[in-house]
N, C-alpha and C positions, 0 to 999 in steps of 0.2 A: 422625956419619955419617947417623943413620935422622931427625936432626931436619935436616942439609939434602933426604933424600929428600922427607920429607913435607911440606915445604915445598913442592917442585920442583913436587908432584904435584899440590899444593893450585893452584899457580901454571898448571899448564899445564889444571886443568880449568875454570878459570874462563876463559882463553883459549878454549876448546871451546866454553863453556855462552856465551858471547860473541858466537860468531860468530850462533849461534840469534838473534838478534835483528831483529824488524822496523823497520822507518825510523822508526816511531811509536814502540816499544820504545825505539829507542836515543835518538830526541826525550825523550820522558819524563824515561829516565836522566840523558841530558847538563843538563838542565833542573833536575833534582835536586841533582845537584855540583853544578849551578855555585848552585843556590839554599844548598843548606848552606855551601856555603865561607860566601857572604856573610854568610850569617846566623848564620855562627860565629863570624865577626870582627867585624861589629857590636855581636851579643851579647857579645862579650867585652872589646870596648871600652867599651859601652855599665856593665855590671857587676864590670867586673872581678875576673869569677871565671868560673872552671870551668862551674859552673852556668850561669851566663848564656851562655855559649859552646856549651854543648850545648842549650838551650834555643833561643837562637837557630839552632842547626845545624836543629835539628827541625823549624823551622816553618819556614824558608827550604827546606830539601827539602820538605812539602809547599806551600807556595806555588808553587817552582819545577818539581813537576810536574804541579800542575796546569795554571799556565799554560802548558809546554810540551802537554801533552795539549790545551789547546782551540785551540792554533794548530795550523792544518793549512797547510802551501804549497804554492801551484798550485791551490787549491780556492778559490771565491769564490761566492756569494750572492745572490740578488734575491729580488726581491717580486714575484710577477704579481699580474695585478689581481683577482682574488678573493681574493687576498691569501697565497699558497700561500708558500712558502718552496722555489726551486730552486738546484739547486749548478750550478755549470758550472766548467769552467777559466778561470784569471786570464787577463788578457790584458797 
């Protein structure tokens, strides 16, 4: 009974701590899974062992958030002519 409680509880605060998340936060995260899955089933195909599947997990979550991190949507780029760097909305 106290190990379904603490389960329950571990379950509903991470639901909580979840909701806390900004659009960039949850980009990040989503970015992250989906980078470790890949990079835990490459690796694991790749080596077939354990090791290689958490190896490959490791570096496909950071690959995968940092590429989510440097994508932004709706945000878009130029050059003026002194050469500045401005943001504007995509069109």
């Amino acid at each position: 009974m106290r190990r379904i409680f603490v389960v329950a509880a571990v379950a509903v605060m991470g639901l909580v701590l979840a909701g806390c998340q900004t659009a960039r936060q949850d980009r990040v995260a989503g970015g992250a899974l989906i980078g470790a899955g890949g990079g835990a089933l490459i690796g694991g195909l790749a080596s077939n062992s354990v090791g290689g599947a958490v190896a490959g997990g490791l570096v496909g979550a950071a690959a995968g958030a940092i590429i989510a991190d440097s994508t932004y949507p709706g945000r878009c780029y130029y050059y003026t002519q002194s050469g500045r760097k401005r943001y504007t909305r995509c069109r």
